[in-house]
Each structure stands twice: as C-alpha cells, then as structure tokens.
VEXVOBA-489456 format. One record per residue: chain; x, y, z of N, C-alpha, C, CB in turn. Coordinates in Angstrom, 2 decimals, m for minus. Glycine has a CB too. Example, Ala and Ser with C-alpha at 12.3 -4.5 7.8 and 13.67 -1.06 7.14 Angstrom:
residues 2
["A" [13.19 m5.69 7.80] [12.30 m4.50 7.80] [13.20 m3.30 7.80] [11.31 m4.47 9.05]]
["A" [12.85 m2.25 7.08] [13.67 m1.06 7.14] [12.90 0.03 7.87] [14.08 m0.60 5.72]]
This chain:
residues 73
["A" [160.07 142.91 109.72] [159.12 142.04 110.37] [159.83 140.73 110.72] [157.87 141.79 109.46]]
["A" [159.69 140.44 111.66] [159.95 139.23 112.26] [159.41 138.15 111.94] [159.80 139.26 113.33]]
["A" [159.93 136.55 111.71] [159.07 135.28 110.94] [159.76 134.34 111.75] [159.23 134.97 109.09]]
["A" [158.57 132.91 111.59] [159.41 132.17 112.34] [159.14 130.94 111.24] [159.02 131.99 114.09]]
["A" [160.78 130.38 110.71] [160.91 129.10 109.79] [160.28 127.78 110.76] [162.75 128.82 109.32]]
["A" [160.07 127.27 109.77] [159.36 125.62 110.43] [159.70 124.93 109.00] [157.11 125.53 110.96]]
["A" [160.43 123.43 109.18] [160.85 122.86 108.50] [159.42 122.65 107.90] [161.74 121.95 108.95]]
["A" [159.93 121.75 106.47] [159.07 121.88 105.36] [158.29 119.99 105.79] [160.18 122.26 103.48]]
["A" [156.99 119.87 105.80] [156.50 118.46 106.28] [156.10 117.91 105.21] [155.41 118.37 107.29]]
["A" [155.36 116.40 105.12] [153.98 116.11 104.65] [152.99 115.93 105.44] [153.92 115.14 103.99]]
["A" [151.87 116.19 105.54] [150.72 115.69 106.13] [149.64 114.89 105.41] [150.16 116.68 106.63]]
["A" [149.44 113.64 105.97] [148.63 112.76 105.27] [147.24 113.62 105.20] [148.53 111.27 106.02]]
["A" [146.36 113.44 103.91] [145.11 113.76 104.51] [143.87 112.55 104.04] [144.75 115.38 103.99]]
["A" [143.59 112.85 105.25] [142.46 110.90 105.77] [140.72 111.43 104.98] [142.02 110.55 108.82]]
["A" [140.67 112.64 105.06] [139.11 112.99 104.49] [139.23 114.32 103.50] [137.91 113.40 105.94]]
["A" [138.02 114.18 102.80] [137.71 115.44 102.11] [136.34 115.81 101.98] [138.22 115.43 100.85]]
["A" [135.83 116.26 103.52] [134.04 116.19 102.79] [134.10 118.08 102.67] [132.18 115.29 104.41]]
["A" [133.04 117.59 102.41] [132.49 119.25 101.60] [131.85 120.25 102.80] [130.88 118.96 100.19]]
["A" [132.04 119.57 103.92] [132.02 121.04 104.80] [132.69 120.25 106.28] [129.95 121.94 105.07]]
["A" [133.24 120.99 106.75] [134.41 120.73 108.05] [133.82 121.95 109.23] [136.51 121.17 107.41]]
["A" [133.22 121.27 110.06] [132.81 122.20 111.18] [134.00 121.79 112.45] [130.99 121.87 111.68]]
["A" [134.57 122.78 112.53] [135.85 122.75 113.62] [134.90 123.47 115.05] [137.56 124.02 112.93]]
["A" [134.88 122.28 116.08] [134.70 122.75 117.41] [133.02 121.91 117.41] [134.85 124.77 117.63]]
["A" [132.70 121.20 118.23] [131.33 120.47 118.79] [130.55 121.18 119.77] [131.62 119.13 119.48]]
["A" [130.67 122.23 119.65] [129.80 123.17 120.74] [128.72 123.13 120.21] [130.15 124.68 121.04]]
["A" [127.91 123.24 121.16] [126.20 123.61 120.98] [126.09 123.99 119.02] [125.67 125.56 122.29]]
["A" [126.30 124.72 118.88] [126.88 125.53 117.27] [127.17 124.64 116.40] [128.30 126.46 117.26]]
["A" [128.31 124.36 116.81] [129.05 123.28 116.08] [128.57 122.02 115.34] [129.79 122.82 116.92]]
["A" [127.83 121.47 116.93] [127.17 120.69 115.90] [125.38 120.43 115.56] [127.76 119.45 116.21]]
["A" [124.98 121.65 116.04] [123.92 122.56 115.13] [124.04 122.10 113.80] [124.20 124.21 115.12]]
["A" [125.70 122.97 113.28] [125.83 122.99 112.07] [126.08 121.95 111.39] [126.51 123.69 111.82]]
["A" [126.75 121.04 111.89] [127.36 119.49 111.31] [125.70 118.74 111.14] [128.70 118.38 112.85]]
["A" [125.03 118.78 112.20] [123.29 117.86 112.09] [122.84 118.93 110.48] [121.62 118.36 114.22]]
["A" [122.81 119.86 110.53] [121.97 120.77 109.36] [122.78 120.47 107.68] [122.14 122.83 109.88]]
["A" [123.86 120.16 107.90] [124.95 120.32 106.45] [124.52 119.00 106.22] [126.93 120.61 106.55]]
["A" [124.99 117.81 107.03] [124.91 116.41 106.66] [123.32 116.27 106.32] [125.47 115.37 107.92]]
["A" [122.00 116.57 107.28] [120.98 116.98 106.82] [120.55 117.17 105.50] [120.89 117.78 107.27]]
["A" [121.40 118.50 105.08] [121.17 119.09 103.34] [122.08 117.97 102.73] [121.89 121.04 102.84]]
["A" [122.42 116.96 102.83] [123.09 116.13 101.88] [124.76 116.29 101.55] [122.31 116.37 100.63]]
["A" [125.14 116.98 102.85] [126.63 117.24 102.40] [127.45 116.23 102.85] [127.24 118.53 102.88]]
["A" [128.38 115.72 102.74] [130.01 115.02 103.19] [130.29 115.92 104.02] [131.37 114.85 102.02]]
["A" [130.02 115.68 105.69] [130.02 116.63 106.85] [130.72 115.50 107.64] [128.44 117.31 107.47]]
["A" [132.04 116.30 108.37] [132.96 116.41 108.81] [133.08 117.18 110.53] [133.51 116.95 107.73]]
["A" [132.85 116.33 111.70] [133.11 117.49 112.82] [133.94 117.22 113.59] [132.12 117.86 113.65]]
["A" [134.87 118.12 113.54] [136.35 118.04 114.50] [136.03 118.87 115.66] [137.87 118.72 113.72]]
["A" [136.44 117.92 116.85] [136.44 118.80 118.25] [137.76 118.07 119.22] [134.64 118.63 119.20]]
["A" [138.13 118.70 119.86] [139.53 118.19 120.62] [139.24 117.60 122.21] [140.68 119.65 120.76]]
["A" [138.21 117.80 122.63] [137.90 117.39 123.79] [136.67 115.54 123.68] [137.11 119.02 124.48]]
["A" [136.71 115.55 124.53] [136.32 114.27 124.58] [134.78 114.03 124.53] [136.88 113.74 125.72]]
["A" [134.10 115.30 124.41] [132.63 115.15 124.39] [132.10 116.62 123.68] [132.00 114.88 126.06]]
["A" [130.85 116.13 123.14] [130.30 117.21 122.31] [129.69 118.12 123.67] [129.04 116.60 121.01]]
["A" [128.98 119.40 123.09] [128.16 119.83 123.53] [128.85 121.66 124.40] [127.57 118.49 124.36]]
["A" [130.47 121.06 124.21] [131.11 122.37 124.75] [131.01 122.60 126.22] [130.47 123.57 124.10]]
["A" [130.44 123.70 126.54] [130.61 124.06 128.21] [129.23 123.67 128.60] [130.98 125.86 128.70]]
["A" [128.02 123.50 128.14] [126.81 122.96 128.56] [126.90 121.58 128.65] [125.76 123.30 127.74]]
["A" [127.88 121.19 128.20] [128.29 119.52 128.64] [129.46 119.43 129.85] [129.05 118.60 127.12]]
["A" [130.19 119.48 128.91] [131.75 120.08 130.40] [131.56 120.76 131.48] [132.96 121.19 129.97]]
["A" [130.63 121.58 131.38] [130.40 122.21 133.12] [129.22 121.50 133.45] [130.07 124.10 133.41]]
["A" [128.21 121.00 133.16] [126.98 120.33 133.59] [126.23 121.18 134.02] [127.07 119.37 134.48]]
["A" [125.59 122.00 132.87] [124.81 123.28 132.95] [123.50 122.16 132.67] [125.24 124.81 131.65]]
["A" [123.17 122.58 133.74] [121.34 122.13 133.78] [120.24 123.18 132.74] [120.65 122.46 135.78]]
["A" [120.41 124.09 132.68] [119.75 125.34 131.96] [120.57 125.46 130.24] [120.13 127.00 133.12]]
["A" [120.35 124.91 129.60] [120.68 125.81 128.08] [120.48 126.53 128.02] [120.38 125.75 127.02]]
["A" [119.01 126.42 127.91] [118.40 127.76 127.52] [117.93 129.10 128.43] [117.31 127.37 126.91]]
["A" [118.39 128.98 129.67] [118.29 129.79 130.06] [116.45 129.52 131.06] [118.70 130.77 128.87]]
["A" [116.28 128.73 131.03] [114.73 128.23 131.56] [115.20 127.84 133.22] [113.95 126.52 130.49]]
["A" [114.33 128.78 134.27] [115.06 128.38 135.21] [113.48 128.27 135.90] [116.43 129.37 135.78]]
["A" [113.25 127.33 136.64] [112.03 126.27 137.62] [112.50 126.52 139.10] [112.14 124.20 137.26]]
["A" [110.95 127.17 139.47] [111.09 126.69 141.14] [110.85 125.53 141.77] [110.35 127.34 141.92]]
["A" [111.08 125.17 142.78] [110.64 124.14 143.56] [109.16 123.34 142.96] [110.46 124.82 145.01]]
["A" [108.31 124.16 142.96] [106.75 124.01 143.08] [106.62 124.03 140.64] [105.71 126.14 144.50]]
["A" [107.99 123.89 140.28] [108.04 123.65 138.54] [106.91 124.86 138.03] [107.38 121.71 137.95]]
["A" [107.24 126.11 138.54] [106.75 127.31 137.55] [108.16 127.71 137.01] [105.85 128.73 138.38]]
C-alpha cells in the first residue's frame, strides 16, 4: 500500500465546546441553533462567507419548495 509522509506539526487549539457542527448549511445550522438551545458549548465552522449554503449562495427564493403565481395561490 502506498502512504504519503507529512512532517510532524503543532496545531494550536483556540476552542473546545462539546459539539462542533462543520458546514452552515440549512442543516448545519439547524443543528448548531438546537445543541446551543439544549445548553451545549456549540461551535459552527463553515468556510464560505455566509450561512445558509446554496439557498443563500444561489439566491433560491423557494426553500421549501412553495412556489406562487402571479395572482399569490
């Protein structure tokens, strides 16, 4: 099997809460509002510059899938 070496580091570490939700999508931070909610040390890492994922980043008018005519039926 093939491996690939990577020198040996330190990495500082800046937090330690008790739950780490990786990614701010819709989901994401669902889960981060519900943990911190129940009383946890909640933590949400996302790499882009705004929550909400592709219903933010693409400027999806519809979440949920609710789509209106002209005349709002």
């Amino acid at each position: 099997m093939r491996t690939i070496r990577e020198p040996e580091r330190e990495t500082p570490i800046t937090a330690e809460p008790e739950v780490l939700v990786a990614g701010g999508g819709l989901t994401g931070v669902t889960a981060a509002l519900a943990a911190a909610r129940a009383g946890a040390a909640t933590l949400l890492v996302e790499r882009k510059a705004t929550l909400g994922g592709v219903a933010t980043a693409g400027l999806m008018a519809s979440i949920g899938n609710t789509f209106f005519t002209a005349d709002n039926r």
